[in-house]
N, C-alpha and C positions, 0 to 999 in steps of 0.2 A: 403419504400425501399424493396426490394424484397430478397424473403428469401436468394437465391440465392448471391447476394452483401452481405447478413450480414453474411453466413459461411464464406466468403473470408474474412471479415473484423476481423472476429475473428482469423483463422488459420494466414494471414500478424500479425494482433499484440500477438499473441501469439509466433511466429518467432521472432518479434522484443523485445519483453521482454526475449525470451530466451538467445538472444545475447549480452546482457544489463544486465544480471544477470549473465550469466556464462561465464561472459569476461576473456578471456586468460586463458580459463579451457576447452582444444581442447576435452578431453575426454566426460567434461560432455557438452557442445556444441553439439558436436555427437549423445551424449544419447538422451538429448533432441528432435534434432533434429528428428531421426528414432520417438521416442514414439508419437509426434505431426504428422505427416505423417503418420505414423502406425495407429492412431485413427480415423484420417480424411480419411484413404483407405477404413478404415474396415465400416464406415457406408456410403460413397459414396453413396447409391444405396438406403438411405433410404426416403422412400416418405413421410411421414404421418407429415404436420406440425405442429402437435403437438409434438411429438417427437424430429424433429427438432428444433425448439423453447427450446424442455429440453437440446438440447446437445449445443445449441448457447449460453444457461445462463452457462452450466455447462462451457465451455469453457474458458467466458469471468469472473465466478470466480476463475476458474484455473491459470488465467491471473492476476488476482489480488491477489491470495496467492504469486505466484512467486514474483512479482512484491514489493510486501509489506515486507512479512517473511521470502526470501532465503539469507541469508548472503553468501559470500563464504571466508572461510577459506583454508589454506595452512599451512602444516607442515613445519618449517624454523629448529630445530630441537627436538633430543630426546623426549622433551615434552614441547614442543613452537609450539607454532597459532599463525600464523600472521592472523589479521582479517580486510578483505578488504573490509568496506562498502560502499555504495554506495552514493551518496551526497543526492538523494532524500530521504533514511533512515536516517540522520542524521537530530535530533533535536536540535532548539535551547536551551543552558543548562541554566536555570535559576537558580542559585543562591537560598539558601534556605534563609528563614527570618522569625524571632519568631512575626514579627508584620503581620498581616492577609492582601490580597494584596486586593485592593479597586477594586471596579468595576464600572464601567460607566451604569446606568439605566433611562431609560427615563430623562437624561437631569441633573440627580441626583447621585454624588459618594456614592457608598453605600460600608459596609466591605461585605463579603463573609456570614456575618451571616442576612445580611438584613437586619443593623442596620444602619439607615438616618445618615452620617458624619454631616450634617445638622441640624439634630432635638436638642434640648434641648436648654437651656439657650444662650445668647451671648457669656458668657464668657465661655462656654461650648465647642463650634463649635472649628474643627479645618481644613472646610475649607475653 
């Protein structure tokens, strides 16, 4: 692909994560917008692809801090955040449990400590 398609692919998704993280926040929409344009003016004119190549990775982890780390919050009052995640941020909440959770290994339940549920005696096994 040619260098030229990978700046455009960077600056289009970097537009589209800004607008995806800073939904119905017109001010910071704006901001973003100008600094992203702003960035892509100021080196327009640069030739040297290696350089390029630096600003296409710098871009595209620009793109993934936003995308990963920006929460946006909103003051609702005196000292209230409303905090408006994103569904892609949102993990699923697992339940804590004092018993160690099992894992699948070659074909074998095993606990988290590497110890065979399998090994030991008959009467031993517990799966």
């Amino acid at each position: 692909m040619g260098t030229r398609l990978k700046v455009l692919r960077v600056f289009k998704t970097l537009h589209k994560t800004r607008r995806a993280v800073f939904k119905d926040d017109d001010m910071a929409l704006t901001a973003a917008r100008l600094k992203i344009n702003e960035e892509f003016r100021k080196n327009k004119n640069e030739t040297s692809e290696e350089n390029i190549k630096k600003m296409i990775k710098m871009g595209s982890d620009v793109e993934a801090v936003l995308r990963e780390s920006v929460l946006q919050m909103e003051h609702v009052g005196e000292k209230k955040l409303l905090l408006r995640p994103r569904e892609t941020l949102l993990l699923e909440n697992v339940p804590y449990s004092d018993e160690p959770r099992t894992k699948e290994r070659k074909g074998k339940a095993t606990t988290e400590n590497n110890i065979s549920c399998c090994s030991g005696s008959p009467e031993q096994r517990t799966c």
